[in-house]
C-alpha positions in Angstrom: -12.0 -11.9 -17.4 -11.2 -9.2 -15.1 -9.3 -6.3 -15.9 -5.9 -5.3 -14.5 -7.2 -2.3 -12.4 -10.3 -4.6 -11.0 -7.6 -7.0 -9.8 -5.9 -4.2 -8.2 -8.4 -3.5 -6.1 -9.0 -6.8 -5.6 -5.8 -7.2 -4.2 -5.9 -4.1 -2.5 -9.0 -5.1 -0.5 -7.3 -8.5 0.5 -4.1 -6.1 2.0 -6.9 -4.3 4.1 -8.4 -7.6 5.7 -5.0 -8.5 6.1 -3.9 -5.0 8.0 -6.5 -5.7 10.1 -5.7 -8.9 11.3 -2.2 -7.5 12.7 -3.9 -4.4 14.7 -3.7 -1.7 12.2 -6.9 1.1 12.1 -8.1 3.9 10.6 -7.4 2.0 7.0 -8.6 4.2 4.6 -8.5 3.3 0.6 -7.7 6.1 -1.7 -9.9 6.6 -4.4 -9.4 5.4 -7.6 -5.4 5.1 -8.7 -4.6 8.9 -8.5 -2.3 9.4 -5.6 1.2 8.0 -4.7 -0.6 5.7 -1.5 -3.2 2.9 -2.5 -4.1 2.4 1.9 -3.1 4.8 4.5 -3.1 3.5 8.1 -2.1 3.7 11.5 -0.5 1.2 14.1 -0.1 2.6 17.5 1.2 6.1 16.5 3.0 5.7 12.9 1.0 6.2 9.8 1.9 4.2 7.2 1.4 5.2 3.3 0.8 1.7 1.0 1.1 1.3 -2.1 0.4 -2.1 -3.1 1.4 -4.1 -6.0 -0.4 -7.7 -7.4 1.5 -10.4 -9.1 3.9 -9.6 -11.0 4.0 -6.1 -10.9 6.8 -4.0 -9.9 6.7 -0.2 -8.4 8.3 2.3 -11.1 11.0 4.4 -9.3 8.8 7.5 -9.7 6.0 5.7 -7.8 8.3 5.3 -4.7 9.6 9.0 -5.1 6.3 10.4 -4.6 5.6 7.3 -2.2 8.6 8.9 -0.2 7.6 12.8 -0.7 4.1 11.9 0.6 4.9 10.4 3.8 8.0 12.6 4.8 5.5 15.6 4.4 2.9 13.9 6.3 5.8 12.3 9.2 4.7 8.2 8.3 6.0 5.1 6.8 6.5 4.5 3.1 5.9 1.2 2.2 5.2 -0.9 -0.4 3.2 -4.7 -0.1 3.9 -7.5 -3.1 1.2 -9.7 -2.5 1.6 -12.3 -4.8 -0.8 -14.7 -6.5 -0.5 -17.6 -3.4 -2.1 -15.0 -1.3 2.0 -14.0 0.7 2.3 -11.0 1.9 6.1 -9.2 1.7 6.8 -6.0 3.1 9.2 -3.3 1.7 9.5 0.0 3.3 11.2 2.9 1.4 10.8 5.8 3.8 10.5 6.7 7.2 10.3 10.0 9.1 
């Protein structure tokens, strides 16, 4: 059985291919679970903080608060990606500077 942050990452990795596929670059993973953004990216010339969540997690409003304070420092897109177990993608953005 797999553990909740293994599946995570999982899921995280799948958000990457999928960012790629729709012309994003410079996709970086953060390390481990420690900061607000899971992938940063940039399309064209907006960089965009990720935070994804698997299933049926939800973000905690504290999440997207430092979500927010992270990419109106840094001038990018807050968002977050629900991808749920059928492999769908949805989009929520929270910020942008």
């Amino acid at each position: 059985m797999v553990n909740l942050y293994r599946r995570g990452r999982i899921a995280e990795k799948k958000v990457v291919n999928y960012l790629k596929e729709r012309g994003f670059r410079n996709i970086r993973r953060s390390k481990g679970s420690r900061g607000p953004a899971d992938i940063y990216a940039k399309k064209g010339n907006k960089k965009f903080y990720i935070q994804v969540k698997y299933g049926s997690a939800s973000i905690t409003r504290k999440e997207i608060t430092r979500l927010r304070k992270l990419a109106r420092k840094r001038r990018g897109v807050a968002a977050i990606i629900h991808r749920s177990k059928k492999g769908k993608m949805r989009w929520k953005f929270v910020g942008r500077w």
